[in-house]
DRENMIKE-839850 format. One record per atom (N, C-alpha, C, CB): residue in three letters; x, y, z. Coordinates in steps of 0.05 Angstrom, whole numbers, plus 5000, padded with zeros to 4 digits. Glycine has a CB too. Example, Ala and Ser with C-alpha at 12.3 -4.5 7.8 and 13.67 -1.06 7.14 Angstrom:
<sites>
ALA526448865156 ALA524649105156 ALA526449345156 ALA522649115181 SER525749555142 SER527349795143 SER525850015157 SER528249885114 
</sites>
This chain:
<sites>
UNK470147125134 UNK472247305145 UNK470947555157 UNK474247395123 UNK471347585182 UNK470047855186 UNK471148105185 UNK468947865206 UNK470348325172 UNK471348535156 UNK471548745185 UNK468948635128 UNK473049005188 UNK474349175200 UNK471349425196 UNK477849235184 UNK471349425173 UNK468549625161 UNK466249415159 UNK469049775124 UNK463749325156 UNK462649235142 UNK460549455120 UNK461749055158 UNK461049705134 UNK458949905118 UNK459549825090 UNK459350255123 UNK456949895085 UNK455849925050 UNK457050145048 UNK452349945039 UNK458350095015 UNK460150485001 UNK458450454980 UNK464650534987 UNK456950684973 UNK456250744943 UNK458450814930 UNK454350974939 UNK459250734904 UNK460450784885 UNK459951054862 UNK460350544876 UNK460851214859 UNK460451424830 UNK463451504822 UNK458451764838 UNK462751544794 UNK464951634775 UNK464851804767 UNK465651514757 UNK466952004758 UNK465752214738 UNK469652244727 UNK463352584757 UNK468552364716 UNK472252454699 UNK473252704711 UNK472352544659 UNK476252764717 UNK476553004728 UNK476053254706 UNK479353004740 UNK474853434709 UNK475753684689 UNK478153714684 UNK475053934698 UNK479653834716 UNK481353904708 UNK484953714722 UNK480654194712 UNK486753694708 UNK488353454721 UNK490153594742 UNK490153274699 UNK489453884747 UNK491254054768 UNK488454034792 UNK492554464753 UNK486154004796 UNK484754024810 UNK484453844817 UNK483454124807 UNK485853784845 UNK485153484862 UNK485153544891 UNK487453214856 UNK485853834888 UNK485953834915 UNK488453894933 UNK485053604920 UNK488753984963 UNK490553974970 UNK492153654976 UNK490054144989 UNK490553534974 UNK491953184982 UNK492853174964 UNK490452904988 UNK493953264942 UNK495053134923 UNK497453154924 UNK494153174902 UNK499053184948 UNK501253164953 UNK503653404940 UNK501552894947 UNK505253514951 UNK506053664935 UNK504454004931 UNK505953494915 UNK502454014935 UNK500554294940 UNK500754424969 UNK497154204936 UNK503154434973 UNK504054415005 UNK503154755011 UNK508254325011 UNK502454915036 UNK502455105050 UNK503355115079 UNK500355155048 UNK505955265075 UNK506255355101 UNK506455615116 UNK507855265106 UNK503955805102 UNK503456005120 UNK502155975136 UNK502756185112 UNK502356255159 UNK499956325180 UNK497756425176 UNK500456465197 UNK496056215187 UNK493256325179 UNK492056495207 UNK490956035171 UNK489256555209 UNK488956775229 UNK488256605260 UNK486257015218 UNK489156325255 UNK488756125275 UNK491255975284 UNK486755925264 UNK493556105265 UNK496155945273 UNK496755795245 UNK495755725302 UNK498855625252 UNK500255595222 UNK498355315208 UNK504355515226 UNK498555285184 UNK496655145174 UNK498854925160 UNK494455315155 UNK498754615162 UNK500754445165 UNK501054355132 UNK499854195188 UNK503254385119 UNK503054285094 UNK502654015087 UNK504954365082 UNK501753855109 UNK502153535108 UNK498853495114 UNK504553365136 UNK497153515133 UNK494753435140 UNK492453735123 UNK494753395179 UNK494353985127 UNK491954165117 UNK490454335149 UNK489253895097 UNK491254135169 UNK490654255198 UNK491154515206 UNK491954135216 UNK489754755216 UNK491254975235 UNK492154885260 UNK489555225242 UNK493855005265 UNK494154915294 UNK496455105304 UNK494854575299 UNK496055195327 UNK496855375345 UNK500055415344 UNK495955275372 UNK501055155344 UNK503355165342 UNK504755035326 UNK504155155359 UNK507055035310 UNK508554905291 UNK511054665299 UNK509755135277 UNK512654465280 UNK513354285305 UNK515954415286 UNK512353875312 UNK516954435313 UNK519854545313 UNK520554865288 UNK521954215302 UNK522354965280 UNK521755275262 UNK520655195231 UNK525255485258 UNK519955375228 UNK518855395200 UNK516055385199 UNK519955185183 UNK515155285210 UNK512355245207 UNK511355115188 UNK511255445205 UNK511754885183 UNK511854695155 UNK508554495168 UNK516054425151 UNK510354505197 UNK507854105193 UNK507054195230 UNK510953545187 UNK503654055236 UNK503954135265 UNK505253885274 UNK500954225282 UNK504053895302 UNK505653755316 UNK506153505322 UNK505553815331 UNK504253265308 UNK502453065304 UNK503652975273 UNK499053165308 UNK503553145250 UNK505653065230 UNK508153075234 UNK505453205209 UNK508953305245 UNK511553245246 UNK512353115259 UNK512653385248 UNK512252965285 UNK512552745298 UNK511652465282 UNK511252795323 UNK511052465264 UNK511152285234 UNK512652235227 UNK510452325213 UNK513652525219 UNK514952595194 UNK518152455211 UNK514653015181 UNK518352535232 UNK520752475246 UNK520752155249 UNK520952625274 UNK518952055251 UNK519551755258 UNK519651545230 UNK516951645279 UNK517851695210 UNK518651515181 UNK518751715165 UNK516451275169 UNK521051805158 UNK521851915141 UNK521051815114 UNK524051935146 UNK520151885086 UNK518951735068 UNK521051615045 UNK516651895058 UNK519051465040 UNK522651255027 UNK521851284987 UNK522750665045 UNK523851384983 UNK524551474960 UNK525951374941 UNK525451624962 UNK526851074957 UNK529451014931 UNK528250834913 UNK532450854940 UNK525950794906 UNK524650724883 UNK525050884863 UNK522250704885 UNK525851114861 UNK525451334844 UNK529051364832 UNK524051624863 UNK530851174849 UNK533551194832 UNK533850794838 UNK536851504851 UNK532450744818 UNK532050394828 UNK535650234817 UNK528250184800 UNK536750374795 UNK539050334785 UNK541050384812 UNK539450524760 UNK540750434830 UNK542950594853 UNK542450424873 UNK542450944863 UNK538950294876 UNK539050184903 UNK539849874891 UNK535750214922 UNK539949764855 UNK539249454853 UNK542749404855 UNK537149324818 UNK544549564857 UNK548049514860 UNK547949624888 UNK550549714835 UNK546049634912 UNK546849624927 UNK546549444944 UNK546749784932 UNK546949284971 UNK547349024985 UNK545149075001 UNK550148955001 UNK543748785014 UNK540348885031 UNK541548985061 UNK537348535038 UNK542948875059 UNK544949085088 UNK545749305083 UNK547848995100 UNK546349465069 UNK546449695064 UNK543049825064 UNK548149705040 UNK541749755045 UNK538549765041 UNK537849815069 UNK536949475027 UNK537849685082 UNK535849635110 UNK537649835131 UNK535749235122 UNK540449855128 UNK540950135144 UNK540350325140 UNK542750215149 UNK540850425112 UNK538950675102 UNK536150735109 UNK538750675075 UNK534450545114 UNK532350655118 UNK532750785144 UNK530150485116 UNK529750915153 UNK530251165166 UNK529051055195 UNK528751445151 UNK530751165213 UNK529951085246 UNK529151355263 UNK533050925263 UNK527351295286 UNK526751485302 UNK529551655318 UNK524751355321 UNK529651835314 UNK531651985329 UNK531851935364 UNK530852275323 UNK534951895375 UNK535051855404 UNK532651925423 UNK537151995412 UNK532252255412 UNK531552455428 UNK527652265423 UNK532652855413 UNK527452295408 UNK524952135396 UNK523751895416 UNK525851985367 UNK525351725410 UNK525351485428 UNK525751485448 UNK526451335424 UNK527151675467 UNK526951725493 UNK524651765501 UNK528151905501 UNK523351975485 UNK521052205489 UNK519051925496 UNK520052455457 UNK519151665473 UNK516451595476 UNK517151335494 UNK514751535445 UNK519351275499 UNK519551095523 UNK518551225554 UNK522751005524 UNK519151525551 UNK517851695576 UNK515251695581 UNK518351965574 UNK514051715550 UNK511051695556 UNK510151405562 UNK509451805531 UNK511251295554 UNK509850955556 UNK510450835590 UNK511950675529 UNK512551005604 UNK511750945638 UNK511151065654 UNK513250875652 UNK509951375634 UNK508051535654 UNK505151505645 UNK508751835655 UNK504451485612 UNK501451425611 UNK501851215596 UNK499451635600 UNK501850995592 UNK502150695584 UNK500350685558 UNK501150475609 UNK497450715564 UNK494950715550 UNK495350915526 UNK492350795569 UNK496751145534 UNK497051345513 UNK498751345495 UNK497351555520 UNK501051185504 UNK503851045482 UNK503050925469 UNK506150885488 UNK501250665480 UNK499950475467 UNK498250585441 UNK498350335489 UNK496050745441 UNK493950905430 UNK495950995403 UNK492551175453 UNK497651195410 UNK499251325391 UNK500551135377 UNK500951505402 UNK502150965378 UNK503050745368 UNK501050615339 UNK503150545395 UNK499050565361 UNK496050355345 UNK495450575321 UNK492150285372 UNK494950835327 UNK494351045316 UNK496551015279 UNK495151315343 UNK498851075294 UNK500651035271 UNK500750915249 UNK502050965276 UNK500350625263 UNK500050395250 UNK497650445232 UNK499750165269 UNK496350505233 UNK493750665211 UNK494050715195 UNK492450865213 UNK495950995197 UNK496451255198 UNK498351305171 UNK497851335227 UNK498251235137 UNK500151275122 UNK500951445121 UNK500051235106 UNK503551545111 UNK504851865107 UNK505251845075 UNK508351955126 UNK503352115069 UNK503252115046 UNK507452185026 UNK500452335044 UNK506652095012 UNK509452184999 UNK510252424993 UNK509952084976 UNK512552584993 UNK512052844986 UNK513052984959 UNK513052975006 UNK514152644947 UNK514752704915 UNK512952594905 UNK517252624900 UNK510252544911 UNK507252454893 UNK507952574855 UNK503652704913 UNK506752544854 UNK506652574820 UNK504252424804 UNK509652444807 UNK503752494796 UNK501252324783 UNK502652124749 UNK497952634773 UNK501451954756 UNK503251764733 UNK503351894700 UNK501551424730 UNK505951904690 UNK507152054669 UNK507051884655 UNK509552174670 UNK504751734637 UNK504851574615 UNK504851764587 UNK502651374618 UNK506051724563 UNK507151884538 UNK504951714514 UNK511251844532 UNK502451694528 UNK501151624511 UNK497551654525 UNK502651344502 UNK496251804508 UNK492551844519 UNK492151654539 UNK489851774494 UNK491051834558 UNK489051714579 UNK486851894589 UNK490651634603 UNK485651744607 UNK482951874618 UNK483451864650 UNK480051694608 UNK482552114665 UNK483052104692 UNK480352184704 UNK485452284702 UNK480551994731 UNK477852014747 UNK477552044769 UNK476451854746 UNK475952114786 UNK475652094814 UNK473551874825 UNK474952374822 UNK473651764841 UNK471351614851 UNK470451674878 UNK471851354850 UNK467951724885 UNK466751674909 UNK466751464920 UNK464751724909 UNK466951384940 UNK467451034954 UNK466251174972 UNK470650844964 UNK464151164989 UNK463251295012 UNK464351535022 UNK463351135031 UNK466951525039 UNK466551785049 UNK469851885038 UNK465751795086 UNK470351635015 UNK473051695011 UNK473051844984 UNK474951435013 UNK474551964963 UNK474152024931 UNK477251884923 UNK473752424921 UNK477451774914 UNK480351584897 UNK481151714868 UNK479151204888 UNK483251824866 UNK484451874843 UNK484451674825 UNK486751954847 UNK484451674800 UNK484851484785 UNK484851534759 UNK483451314789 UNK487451344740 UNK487751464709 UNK487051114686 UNK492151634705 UNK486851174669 UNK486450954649 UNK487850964631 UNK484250924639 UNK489050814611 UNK489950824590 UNK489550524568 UNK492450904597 UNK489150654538 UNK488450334525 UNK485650194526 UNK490250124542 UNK485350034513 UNK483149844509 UNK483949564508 UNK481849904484 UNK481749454521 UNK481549114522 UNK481649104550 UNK484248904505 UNK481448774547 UNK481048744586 UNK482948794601 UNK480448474598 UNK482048934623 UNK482949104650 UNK484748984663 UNK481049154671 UNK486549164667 UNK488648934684 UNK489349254706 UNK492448724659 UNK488949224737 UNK489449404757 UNK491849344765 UNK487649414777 UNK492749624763 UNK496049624785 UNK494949784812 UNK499449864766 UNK495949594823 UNK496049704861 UNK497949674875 UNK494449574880 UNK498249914881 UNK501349934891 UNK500549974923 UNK503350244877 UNK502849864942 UNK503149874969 UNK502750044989 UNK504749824972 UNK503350075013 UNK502650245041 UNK505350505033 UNK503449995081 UNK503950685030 UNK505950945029 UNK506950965002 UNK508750925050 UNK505450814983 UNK505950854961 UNK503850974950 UNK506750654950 UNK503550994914 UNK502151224895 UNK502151034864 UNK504551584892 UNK500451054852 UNK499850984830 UNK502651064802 UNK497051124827 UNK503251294814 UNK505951364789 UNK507551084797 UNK508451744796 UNK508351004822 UNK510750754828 UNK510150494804 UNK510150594867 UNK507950494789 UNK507450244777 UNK506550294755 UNK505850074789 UNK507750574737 UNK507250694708 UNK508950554694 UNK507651004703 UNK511050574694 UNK512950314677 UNK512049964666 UNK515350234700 UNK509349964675 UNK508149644673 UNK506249804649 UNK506249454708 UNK505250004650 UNK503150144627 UNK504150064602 UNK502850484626 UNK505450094590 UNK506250124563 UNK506449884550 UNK508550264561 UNK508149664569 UNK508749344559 UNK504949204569 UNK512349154586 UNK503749284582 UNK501749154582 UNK498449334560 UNK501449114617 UNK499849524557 UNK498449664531 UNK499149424505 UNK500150014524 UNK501449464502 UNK502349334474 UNK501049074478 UNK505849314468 UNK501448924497 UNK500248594496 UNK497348624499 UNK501548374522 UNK495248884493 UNK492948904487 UNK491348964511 UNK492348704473 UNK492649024522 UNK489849074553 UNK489949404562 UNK490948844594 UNK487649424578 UNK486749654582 UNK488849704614 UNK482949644582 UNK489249894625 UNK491949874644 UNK489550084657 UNK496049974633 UNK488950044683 UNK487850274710 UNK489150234728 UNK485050274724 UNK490850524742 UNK492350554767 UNK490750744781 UNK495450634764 UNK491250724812 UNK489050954822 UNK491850964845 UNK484850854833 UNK490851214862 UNK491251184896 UNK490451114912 UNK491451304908 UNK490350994929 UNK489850854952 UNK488451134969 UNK492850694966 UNK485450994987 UNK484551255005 UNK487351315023 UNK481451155028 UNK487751585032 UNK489951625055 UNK492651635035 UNK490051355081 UNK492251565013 UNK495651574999 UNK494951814968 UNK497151114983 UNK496951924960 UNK497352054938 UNK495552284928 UNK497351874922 UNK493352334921 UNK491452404909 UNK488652384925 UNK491552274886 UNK488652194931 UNK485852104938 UNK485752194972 UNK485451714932 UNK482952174983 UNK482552375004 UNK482752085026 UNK479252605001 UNK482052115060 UNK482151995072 UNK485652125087 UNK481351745057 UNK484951945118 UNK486951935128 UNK488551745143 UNK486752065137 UNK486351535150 UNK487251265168 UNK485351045143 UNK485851275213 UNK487650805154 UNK486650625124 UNK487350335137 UNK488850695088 UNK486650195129 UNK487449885138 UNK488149675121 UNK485549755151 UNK489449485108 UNK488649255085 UNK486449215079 UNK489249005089 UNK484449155103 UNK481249195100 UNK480449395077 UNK479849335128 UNK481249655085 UNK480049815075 UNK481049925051 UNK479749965091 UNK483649735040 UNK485449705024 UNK482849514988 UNK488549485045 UNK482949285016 UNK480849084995 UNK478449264988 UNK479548765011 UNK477549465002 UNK475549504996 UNK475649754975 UNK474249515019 UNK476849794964 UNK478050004945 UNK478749904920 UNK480250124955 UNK480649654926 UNK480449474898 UNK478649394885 UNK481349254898 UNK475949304902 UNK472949234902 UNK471449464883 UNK471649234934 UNK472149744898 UNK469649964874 UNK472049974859 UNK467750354884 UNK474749984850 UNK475350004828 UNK474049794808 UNK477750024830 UNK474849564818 UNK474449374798 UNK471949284786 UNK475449184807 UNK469649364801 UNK467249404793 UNK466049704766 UNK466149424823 UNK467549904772 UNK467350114760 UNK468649984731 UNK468650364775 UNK470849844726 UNK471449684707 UNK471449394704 UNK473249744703 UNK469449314705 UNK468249024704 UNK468048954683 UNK466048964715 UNK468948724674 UNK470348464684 UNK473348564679 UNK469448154664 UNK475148474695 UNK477648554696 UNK479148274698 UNK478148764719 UNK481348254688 UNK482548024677 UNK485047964696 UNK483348064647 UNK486048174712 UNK488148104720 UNK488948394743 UNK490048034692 UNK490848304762 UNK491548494783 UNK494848474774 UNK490648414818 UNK496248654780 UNK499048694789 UNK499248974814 UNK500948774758 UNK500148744839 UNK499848914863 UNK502648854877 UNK497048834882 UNK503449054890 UNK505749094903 UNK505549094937 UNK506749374892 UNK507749004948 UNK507648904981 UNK505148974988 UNK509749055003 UNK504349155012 UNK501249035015 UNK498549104999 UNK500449095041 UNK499449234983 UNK496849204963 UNK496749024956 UNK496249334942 UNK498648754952 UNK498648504944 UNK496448354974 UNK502348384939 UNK496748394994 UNK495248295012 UNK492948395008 UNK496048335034 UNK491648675003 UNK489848735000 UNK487048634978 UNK490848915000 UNK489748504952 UNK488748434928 UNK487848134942 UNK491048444901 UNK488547944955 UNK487847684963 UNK484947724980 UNK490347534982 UNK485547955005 UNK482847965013 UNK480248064989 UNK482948175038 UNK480948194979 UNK479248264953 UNK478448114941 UNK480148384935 UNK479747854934 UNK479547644914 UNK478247474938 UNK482547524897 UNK479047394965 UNK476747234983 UNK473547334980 UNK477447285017 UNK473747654977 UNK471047764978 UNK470147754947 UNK470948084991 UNK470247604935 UNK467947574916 UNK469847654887 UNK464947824924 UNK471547824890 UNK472947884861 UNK474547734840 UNK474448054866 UNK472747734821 UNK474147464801 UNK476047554786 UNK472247304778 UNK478347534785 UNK479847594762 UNK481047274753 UNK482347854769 UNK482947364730 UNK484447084723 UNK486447054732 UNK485047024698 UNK487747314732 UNK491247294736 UNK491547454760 UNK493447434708 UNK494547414768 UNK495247584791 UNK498047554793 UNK493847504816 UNK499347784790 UNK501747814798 UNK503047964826 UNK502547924777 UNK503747844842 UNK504247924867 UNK506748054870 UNK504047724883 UNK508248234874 UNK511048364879 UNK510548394907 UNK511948664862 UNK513648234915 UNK513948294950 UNK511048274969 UNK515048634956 UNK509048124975 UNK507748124987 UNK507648115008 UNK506948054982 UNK506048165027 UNK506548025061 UNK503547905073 UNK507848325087 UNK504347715080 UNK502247495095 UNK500947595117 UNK503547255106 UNK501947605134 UNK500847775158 UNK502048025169 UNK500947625180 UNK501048125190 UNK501048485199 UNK502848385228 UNK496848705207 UNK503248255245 UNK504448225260 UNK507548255261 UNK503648065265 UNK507848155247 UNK511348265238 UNK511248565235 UNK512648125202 UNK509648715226 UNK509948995221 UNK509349145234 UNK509049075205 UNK507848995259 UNK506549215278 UNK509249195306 UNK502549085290 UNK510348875315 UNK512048925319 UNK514849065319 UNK511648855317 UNK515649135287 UNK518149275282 UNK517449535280 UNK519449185258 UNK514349575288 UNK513849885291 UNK514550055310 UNK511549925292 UNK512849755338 UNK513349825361 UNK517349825368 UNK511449595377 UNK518249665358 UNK521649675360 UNK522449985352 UNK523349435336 UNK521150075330 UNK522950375315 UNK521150515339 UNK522250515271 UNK519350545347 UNK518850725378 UNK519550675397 UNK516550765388 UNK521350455402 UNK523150465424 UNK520850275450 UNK524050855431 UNK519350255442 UNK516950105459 UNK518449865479 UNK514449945435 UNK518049835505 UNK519349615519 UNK516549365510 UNK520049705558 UNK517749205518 UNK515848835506 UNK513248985525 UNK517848345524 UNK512149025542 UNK509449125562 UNK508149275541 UNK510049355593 UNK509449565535 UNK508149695514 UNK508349615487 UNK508849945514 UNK509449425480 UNK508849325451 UNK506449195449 UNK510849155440 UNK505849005471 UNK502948835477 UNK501549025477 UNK502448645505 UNK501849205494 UNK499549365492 UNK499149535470 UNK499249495511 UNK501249675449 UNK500149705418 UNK498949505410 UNK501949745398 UNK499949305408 UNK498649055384 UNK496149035406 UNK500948675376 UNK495049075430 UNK491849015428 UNK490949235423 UNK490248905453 UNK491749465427 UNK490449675408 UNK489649685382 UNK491649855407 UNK491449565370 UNK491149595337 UNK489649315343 UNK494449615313 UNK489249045353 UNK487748955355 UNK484149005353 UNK488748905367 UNK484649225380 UNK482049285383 UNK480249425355 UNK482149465408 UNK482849685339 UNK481349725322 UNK480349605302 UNK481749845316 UNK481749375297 UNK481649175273 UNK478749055272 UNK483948915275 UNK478249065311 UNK476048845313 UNK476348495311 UNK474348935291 UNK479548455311 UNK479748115307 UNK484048135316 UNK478447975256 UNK484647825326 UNK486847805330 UNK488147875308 UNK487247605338 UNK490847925307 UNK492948015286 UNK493147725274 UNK496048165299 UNK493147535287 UNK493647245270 UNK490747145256 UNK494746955294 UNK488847275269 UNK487047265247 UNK486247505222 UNK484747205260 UNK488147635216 UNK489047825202 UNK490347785175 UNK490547945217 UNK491547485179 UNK493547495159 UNK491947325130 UNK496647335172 UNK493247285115 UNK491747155080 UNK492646865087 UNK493547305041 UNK493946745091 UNK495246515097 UNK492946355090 UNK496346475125 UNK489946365107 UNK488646185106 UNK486646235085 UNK487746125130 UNK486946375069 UNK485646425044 UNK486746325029 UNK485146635037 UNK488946345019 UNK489746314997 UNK490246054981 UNK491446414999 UNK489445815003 UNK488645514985 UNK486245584975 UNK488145195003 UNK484045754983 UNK481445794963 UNK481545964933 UNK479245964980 UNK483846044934 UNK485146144909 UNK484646054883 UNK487546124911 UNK483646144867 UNK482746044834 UNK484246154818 UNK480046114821 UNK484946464825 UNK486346534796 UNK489546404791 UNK486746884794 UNK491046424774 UNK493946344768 UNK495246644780 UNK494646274730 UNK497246514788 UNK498946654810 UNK501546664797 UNK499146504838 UNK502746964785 UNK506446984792 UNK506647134810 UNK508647094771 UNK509547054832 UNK509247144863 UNK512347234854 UNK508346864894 UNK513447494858 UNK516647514844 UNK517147644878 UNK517647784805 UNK519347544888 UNK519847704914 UNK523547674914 UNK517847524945 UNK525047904933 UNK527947864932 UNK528247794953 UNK529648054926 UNK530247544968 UNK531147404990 UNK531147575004 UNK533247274990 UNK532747775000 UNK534447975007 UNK532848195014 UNK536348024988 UNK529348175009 UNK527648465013 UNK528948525049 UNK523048405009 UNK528648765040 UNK529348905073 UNK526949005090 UNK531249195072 UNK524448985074 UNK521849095090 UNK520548845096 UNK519649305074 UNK519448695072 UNK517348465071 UNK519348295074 UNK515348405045 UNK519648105097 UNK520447805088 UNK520347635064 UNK519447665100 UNK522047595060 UNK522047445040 UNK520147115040 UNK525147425037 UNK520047085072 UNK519046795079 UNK515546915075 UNK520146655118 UNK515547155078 UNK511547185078 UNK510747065041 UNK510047695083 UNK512247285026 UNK511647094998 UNK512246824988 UNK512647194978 UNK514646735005 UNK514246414995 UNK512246305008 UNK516646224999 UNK511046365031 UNK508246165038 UNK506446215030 UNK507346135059 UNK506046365020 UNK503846504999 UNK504146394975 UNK504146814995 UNK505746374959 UNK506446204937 UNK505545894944 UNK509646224931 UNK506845834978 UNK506845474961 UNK503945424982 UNK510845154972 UNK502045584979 UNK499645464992 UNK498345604978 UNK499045465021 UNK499445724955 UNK496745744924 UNK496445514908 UNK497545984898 UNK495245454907 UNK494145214879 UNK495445314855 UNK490245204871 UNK497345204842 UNK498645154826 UNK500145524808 UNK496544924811 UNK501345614837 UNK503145914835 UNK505845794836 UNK502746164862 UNK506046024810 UNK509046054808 UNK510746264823 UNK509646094782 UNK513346164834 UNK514046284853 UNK517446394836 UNK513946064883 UNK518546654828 UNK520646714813 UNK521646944834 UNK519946794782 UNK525246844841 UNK525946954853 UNK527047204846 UNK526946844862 UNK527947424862 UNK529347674848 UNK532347784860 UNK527247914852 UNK533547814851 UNK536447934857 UNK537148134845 UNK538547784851 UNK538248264883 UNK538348584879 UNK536648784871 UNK539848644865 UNK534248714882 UNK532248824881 UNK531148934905 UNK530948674870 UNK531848894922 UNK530049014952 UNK527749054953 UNK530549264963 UNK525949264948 UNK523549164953 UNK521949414935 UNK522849124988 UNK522849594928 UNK521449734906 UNK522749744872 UNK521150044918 UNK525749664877 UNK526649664850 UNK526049564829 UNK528249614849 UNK524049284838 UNK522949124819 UNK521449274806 UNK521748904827 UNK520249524817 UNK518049694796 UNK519049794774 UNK516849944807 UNK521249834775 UNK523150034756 UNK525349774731 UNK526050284786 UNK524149564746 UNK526549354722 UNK524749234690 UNK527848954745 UNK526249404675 UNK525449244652 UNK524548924650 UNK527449274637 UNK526248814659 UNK526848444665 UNK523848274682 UNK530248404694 UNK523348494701 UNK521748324728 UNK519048494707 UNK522548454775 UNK518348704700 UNK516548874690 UNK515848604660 UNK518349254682 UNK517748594640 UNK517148334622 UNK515348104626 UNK519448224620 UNK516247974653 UNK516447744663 UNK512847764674 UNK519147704686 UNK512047874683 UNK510048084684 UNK507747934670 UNK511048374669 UNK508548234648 UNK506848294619 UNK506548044612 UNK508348494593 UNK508647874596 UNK508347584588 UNK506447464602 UNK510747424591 UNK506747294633 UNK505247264645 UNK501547244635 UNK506247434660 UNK501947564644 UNK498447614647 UNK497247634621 UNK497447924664 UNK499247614595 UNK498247614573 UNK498647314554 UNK499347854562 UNK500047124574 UNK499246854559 UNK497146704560 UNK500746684562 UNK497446534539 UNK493346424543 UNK493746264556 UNK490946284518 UNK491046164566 UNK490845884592 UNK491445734570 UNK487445764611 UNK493445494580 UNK492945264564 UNK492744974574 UNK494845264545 UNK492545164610 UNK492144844621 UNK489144854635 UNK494744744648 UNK488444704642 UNK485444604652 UNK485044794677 UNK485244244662 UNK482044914673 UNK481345084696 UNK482544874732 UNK477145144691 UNK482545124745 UNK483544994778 UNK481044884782 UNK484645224808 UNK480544614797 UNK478644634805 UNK477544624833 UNK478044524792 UNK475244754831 UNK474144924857 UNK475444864881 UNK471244864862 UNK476144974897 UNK478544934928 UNK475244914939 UNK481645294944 UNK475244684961 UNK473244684981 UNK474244995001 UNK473544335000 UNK472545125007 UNK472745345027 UNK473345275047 UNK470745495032 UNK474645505059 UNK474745425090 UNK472945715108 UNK478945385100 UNK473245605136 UNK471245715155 UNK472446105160 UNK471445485189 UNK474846095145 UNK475846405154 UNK474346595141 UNK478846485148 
</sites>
């Protein structure tokens, strides 16, 4: 498979001193005064000359973010979104404003290349959350930072025995998957959640699945041998490329995953209002940065080389991830179980006692059937 990065990252650890010192990325450490260069953006940390629209909160580059994906929150009242309908779900989420989408349909038939660019850019481009929080577990842990090359990753521990990593998705944070700590404490394992480079805590600003896998990689090495993943929509993609590149675990629990990036880069280009000319021309942009086609992007053709045991829990009804990306992912794993979810949409499952159980059990029953044996590789 050829990788987006191939650079070598040195890895180092050290423990934080202090758990208030992480920095301005840690979301929530917001500033919006003027500095002696113009206002300083509570989102990137940028000066810049001018502010987007009053207040002086974000420049002009976040806030034109901030306006087009508003950040999605209803994980955090999961009881409110699992009684609500995926048609309801999927209107709520948040769309570019008229004025918005005019603006960038204007630009895309006066500089084409530059709609395109900004678009591809986006697509990168996570917005950090602005209710971050660092995960509230009610029982000892240890918190760390890591060096990954040029990135430093937040990260907390709790418990003893073998490692089991939670990785949570694009625009998500390590607190989204603290509710799995406690039930996978009790069934005896050691529980590590971190942030993603570009999300929560951790530093960085443009990120890829690539660069997703490659983060699961120095975590999971910093706690080696690790027994098991539980990863959420595309950190679940990220966890497969991880596991193509060399990473052994046993178990794997997938929530809402997605197969390929083409579906997403499309409905990107749709919320910018992009006509079909400038959508081609985002998707070869984000092509170009990838360094490889978007269809050679996706896990699809990995995942018959798959060894570990697989639960894949996804809702029909998700309103972000298709529901069809995790069933093909399921039925072209070697011997994955595939459990459906209702009224769940696509983050509630974090917050359900029931799907959280189903889980824990899982990654904590013993093998009792005969190792897989070895999948002939294929050429991806």
């Amino acid at each position: 498979m050829k990788k987006s990065n191939d650079r070598s990252k040195s890895i180092s650890m050290r423990p934080l001193v202090a758990k208030t010192q992480v920095g301005w990325e840690a979301a929530g450490r917001w500033s919006n005064t003027r500095g002696s260069a113009g206002w300083v953006c509570e989102s990137c940390g940028k000066t810049s000359a001018a502010a987007w629209r009053g207040g002086g909160k974000l420049c002009c580059e976040c806030g034109l973010n901030d306006e087009l994906f508003r950040p999605e929150t209803r994980w955090l009242a999961a009881e409110f979104e699992a009684h609500r309908s995926a048609a309801k779900a999927g209107a709520a989420r948040a769309r570019p404003s008229p004025v918005l989408r005019l603006g960038l349909k204007s630009l895309g038939a006066i500089a084409p290349r530059a709609a395109a660019e900004l678009g591809a850019r986006m697509f990168f481009t996570p917005r950090r959350a602005r209710r971050w929080t660092a995960p509230n577990v009610p029982i000892p842990g240890n918190v760390f930072r890591f060096s990954v090359g040029e990135w430093e990753l937040a990260c907390w521990s709790w418990g003893r025995g073998p490692v089991v990593i939670l990785v949570h998705g694009w625009e998500g944070y390590a607190a989204q998957l603290t509710h799995f700590v406690q039930p996978l404490i009790g069934a005896g394992f050691r529980v590590v959640a971190f942030d993603m480079p570009a999300h929560g805590a951790s530093t960085g600003r443009r990120l890829s699945a690539f660069g997703m896998a490659e983060a699961i990689h120095a975590v999971a090495s910093a706690f080696s041998p690790v027994w098991a993943l539980v990863a959420h929509s595309l950190g679940g993609t990220a966890s497969i490329f991880a596991m193509s590149q060399g990473l052994e675990i046993k178990r794997v629990a997938l929530l809402a995953p997605a197969a390929e990036p083409t579906h997403f880069a499309r409905r990107l280009a749709s919320w910018l209002g992009f006509s079909k000319a400038r959508a081609a021309g985002m998707l070869e942009r984000i092509e170009h940065r990838l360094g490889m086609r978007l269809e050679e992007a996706g896990v699809l053709p990995l995942v018959p080389t798959m060894r570990a045991r697989l639960l894949l829990m996804h809702d029909p009804e998700d309103p972000e991830v298709p529901f069809d990306h995790g069933k093909a992912i399921a039925e072209a794993w070697p011997g994955a179980r595939l459990e459906l979810l209702s009224q769940m949409g696509h983050r509630a499952m974090l917050r359900d006692p029931s799907t959280i159980a189903s889980v824990a059990a899982f990654i904590a029953r013993p093998d009792v059937h005969q190792e897989l044996p070895a999948p002939a590789r294929t050429g991806y």
